[in-house]
N, C-alpha and C positions, 0 to 999 in steps of 0.2 A: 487069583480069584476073579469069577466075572461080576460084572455089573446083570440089577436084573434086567431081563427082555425086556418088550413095550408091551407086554401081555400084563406085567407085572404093576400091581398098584397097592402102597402102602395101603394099612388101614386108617380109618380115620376116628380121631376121638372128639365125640359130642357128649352133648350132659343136656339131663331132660331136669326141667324143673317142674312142680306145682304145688299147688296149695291145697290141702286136706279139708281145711278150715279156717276160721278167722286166725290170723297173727300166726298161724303154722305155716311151714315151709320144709319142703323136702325136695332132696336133689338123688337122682342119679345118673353117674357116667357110665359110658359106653363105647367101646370099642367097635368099629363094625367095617367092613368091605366099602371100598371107595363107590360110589354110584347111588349109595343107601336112599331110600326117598324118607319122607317124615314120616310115612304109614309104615312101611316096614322098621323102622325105628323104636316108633311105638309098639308096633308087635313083640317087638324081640325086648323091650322093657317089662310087656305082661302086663299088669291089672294098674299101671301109673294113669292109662289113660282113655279107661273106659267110660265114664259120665261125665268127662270136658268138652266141652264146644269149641271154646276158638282156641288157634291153634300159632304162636307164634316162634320167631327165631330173634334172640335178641331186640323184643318191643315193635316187630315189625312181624303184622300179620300174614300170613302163609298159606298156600293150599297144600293139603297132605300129598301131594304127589311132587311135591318143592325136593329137587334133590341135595340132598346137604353137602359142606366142604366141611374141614377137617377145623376144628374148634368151634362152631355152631354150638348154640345153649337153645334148648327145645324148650319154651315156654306154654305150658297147658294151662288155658284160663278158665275159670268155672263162670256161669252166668252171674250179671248183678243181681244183688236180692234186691235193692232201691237205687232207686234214679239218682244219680250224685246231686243235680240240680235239687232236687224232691229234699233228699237229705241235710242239704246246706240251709237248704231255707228251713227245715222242723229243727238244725241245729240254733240258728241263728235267733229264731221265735223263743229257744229255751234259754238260752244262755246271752240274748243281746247281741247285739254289733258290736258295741262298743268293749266288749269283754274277750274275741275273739279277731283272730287275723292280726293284720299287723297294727291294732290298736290293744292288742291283750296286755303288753309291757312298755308302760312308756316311764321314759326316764322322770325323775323327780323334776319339775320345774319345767316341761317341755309343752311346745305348743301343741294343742291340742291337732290328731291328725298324725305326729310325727314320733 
């Protein structure tokens, strides 16, 4: 038996992930030719990543011509609907400081703060 040529390039396996909606999460793997970029990735996944915006590999954002290695996770981000800033602060206004973060649980008899 031979070994293959230098011509020869395993394929490689990526997995695309996104989110549909809030608190949802859907993944799919993928098989594909060693050189694959993120745009042809997403093509050949179909309709996973038509109305996402950014576009990352493991929390690290990417341009679609980024060519992938072999166990890469394709993360599709949808845009924010609010400012996290904006949000923390209409949270904190509704429910207090002191009710939320690391003052939500404090032990029985603890100084106030810890």
């Amino acid at each position: 038996m031979t070994a293959p040529g230098p011509a020869y390039s395993a394929p490689i396996r990526v997995s695309i992930t996104w989110s549909p909606g809030p608190r949802k999460t859907e993944a799919m793997a993928l098989e594909l030719p060693a050189g694959t970029t993120v745009q042809q990735a997403l093509a050949a996944a179909g309709q996973a990543a038509q109305d996402l915006h950014a576009v990352s590999i493991w929390s690290h954002k990417v341009r679609r011509d980024h060519v992938l290695q072999d166990g890469d996770r394709i993360e599709l981000c949808r845009s924010l609907q609010v400012d996290p800033k904006l949000a923390r602060r209409r949270r904190f206004a509704r429910q207090g400081a002191r009710t939320a973060g690391l003052f939500a649980r404090r032990r029985p008899g603890a100084k106030p703060g810890y």
